[in-house]
N, C-alpha and C positions, 0 to 999 in steps of 0.2 A: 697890507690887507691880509689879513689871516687866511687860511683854510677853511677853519671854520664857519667863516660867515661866505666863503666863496663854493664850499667842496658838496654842499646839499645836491642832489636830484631827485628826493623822494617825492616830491609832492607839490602839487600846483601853486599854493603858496613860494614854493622853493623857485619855483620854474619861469614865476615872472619877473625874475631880477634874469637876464641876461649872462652875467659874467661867468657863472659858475659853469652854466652851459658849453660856454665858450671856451671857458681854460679845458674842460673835460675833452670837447675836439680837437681844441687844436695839439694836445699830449700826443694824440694818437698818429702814427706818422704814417698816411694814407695818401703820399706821394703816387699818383697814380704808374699802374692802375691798383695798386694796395688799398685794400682799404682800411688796413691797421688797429680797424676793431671801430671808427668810428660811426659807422651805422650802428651796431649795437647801442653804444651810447646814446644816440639818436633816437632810436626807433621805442630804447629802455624810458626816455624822458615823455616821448607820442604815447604810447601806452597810459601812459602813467595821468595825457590825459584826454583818454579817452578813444584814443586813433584806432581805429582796426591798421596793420600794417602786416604788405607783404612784400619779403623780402625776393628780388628779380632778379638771379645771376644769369647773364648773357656769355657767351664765347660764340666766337667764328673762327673754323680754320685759320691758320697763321696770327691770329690775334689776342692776345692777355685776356682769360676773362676780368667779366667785372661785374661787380657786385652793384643792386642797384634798391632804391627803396621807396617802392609807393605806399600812402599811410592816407585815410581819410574819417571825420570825423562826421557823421550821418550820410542820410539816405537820397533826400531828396535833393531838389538842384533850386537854386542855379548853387552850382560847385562852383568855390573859387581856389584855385589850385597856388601855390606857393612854389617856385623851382629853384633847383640850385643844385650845387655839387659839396660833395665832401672831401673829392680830390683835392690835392694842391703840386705847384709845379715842385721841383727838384731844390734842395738847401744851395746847392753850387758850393764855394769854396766856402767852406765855414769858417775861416782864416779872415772872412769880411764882417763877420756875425760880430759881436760885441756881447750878446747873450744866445742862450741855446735857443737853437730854433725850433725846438717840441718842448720847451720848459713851460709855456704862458705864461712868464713872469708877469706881474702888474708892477711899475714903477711910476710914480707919481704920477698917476692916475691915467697907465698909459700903458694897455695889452699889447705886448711884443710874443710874433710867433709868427712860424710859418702858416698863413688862411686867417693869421686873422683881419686880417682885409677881405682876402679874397677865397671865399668867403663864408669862413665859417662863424666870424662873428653877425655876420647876418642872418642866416640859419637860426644862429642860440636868439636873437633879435625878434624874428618872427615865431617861435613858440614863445619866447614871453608873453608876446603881443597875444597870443592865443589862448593863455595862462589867465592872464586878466580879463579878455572877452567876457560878459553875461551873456552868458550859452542863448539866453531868450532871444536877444540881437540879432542871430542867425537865420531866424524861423525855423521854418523846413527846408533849410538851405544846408549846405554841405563846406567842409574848409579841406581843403586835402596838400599834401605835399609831396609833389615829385623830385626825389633825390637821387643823383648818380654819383658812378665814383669816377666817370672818363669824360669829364668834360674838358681836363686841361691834355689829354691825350687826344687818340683820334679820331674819341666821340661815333666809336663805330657799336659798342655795344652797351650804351647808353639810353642815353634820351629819348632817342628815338624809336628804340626797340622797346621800351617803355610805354611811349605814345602808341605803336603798337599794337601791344599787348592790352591796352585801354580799350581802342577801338575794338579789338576781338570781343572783347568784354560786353561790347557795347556802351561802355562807360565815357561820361561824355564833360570835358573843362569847359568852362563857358566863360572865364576868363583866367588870366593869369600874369602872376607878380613875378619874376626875375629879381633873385636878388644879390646880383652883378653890382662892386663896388664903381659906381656911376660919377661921384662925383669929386672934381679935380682938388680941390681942398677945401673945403668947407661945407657940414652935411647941411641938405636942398638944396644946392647949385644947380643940380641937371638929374631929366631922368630923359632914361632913353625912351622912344618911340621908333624905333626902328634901327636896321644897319646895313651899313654898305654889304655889296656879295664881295665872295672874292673870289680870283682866281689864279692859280697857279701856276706858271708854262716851265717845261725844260726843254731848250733848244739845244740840239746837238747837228755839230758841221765835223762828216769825215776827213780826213784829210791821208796825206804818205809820207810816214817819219823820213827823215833823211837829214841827213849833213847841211849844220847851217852852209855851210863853206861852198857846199855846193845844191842849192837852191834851187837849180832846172832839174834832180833827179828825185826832187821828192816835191808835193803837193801842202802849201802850206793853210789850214784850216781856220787860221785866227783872222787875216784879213777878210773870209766870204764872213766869219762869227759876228765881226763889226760892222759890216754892211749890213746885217740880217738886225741887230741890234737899233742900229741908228736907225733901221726905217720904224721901228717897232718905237720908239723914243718920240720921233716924228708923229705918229700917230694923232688928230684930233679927235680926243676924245671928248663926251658930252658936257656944258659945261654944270655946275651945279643947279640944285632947283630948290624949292622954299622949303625942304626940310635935310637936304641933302646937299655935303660936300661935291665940289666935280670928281667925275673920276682920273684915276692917276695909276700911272704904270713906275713900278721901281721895278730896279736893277737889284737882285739879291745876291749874287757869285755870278765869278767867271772862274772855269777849272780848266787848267790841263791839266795838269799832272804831271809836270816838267821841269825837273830840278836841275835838269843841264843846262849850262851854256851855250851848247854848239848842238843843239838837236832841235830838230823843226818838229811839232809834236805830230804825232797824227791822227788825234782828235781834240774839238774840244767844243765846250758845252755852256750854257749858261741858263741859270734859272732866273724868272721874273714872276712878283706879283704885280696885280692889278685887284683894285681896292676900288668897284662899280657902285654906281650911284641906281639908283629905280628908271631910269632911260637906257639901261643895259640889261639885260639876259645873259648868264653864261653862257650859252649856244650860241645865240648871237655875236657874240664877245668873240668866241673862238671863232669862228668866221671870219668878224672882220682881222682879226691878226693874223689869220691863216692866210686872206686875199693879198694882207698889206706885204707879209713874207716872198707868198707867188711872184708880186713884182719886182721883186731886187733879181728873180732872175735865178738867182741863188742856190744850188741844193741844202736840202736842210732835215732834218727831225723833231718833231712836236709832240713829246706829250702836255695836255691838257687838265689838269685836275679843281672842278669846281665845286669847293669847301662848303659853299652856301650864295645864294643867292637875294641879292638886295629886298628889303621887304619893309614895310611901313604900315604901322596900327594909327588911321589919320586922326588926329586929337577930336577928342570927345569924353563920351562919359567916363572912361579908364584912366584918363591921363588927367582932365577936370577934378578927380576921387582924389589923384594922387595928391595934385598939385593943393586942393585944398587942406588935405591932412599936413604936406609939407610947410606950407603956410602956416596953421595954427600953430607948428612946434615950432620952428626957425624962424618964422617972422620974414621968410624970404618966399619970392617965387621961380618956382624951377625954371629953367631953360628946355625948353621940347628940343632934344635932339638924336641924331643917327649917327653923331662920330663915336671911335674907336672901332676897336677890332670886332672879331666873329663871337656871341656866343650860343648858347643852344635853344635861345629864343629864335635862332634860326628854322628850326625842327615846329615851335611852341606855333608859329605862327601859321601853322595849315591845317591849325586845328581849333583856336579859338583868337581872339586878343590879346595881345601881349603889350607889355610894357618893363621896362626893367628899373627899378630903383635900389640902391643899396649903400656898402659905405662909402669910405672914401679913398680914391684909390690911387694917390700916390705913392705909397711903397708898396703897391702887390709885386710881387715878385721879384722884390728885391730882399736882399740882405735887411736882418734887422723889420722888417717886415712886424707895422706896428698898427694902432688902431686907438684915440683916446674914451677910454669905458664911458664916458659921457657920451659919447656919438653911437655906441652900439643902443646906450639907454635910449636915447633920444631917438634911435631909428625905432625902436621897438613899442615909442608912443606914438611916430608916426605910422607902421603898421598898424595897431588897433586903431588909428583913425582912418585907415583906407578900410579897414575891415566894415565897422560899422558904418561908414558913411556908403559902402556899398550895400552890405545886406539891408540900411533903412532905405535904399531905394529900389530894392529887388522886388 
């Protein structure tokens, strides 16, 4: 596939083919929090049709800025808001790569690159989709797209600082599309309606180095670590409900720090997530693991860190839109679900309805990191079919 017929951004004609979009993002190596020039690109293709767009750089003490880009196309409402990021995780060893991971190469009908899963071939997907819209469709409704570059980081000067900045505004989503590679291999398998919370613990047991050899002069911290562990293991946690996994506590490290033989450490630590279902609360959560620690008796150290919190948009007219558009294109009917991990529909959802649909996401973040051009086209006619089946019912 040539350049030529890939390399255009001039013009909305141009703009409703997907690919061109895509090779142009994912060039740009916006490894967060970089953004490597990709919102330019971006926001150069929204202009082009139509978008008012402003660009949002956030920073906080001790943290990367990062550059952020809200863009909307009229006045009135109901606004329906587009999200996503431009970030993408880290190449890792490129020694696993088989092609450059910022080339976008296309090989038999099949974009390879770092985002283009996750998700920048969704992005270039949904301004196609918006490319083709008959602007009449709309009304006096609005289309807008909230874009960041920290969502695969620590999503501290982001999305949410974004959201925001909206509210200050007075400016108001009245729903919103997530377009998070959702489904496991085949596009319209699944879209998401929600996700588990999570939460983070790091357990630390002091201890008194000393001589293995001689064990009564020093305090050994790994046995009270395992005690503290196993009742944390033990733990009954809730079981699942009709759109929700049970929750589940893994074990993520255990650290000394102790490359001797003969040395009893004298400390050590262990981190765990928990991955909660909508019958938990982070608050609540730490409580009860904090009660369940109190009884082993045991001294101990807790920090707590809670990433987001469990949340469900309950199916209806958002998810009914979707699931009819993914219908008419794939011939299949999605799956309503809450598994996988955390994304910034976690933030999306205290402000309007959210749903997530996107491509397909078994190679994001890996090596080789691919996507076949018929699934970004295909998501991009299933876009303008949520589009318009929501503004004809607005």
């Amino acid at each position: 596939m040539s350049e030529a017929v890939t390399g255009d951004l001039s013009s909305a004609g141009a703009l409703a083919h997907p690919l061109a979009l895509a090779r142009a993002l994912i060039r740009c190596e916006s490894v967060t929090p970089a953004d490597g020039g990709a919102l330019d690109v971006l926001q150069g293709a929204l202009e082009t049709l139509g978008f008012t767009c402003h660009r949002l750089p956030f920073e906080e003490p001790g943290t990367a800025p990062v550059d952020n880009l809200y863009a909307r196309r009229g006045e009135g409402r109901p606004n329906f808001c587009f999200a996503g990021h431009t970030d993408v995780v880290p190449v890792g060893d490129r020694e696993l790569w088989t092609r450059e991971p910022f080339a976008a190469r296309v090989e038999e009908g099949v974009l390879y690159g770092r985002g283009a899963s996750d998700m920048k071939g969704a992005i270039a997907a949904f301004v196609a989709a918006v490319a083709r819209l008959d602007t009449a469709r709309a009304g006096a409704g609005s289309i807008s797209l909230l874009i960041t570059g920290d969502e695969e980081g620590p999503a501290v000067n982001g999305t949410r600082k974004v959201l925001d900045w909206l509210a200050a505004r007075g400016e108001t989503l009245d729903v919103c599309l997530v377009g998070e590679p959702t489904n496991p291999e085949e596009l319209g398998e699944m879209v998401k309606i929600g996700r588990r919370g999570s939460l983070n613990g790091t357990l630390r047991v002091e201890g008194r180095q000393g001589h293995v050899a001689y064990p009564m002069l020093a305090e050994n911290p790994l046995p009270r670590l395992v005690a503290l562990l196993n009742a944390l293991l033990g733990l009954p946690f809730y079981e699942g409900t009709e759109h929700f996994q049970p929750s589940r506590l893994e074990l993520t490290t255990i650290d000394v720090g102790n490359r001797a033989t003969n040395v009893i450490p004298g400390a050590a630590a262990a981190r765990f997530n928990v991955r909660f279902n909508d019958r938990h609360t982070g608050a609540g959560l730490e409580r009860t693991i904090r009660a369940c620690l109190d009884a082993t008796g045991e001294a101990y150290e807790l920090a707590v860190e809670v990433s987001g919190e469990a949340f469900l948009t309950p199916p209806g007219r958002l998810s009914a839109i979707i699931a009819e558009s993914v219908a008419a294109v794939t011939g299949r009917t999605p799956i309503l679900s809450t598994t996988g991990g955390t994304s910034d529909a976690r933030f999306i959802k205290d402000h309007c309805p959210v749903a997530e649909f996107g491509l397909l996401s078994r190679t994001m973040h890996r090596a080789d990191e691919c996507v076949p051009v018929e699934a970004i086209e295909r998501l991009a006619d299933i876009y303008l079919g949520i589009l318009e089946r929501y503004f004809a019912e607005a």
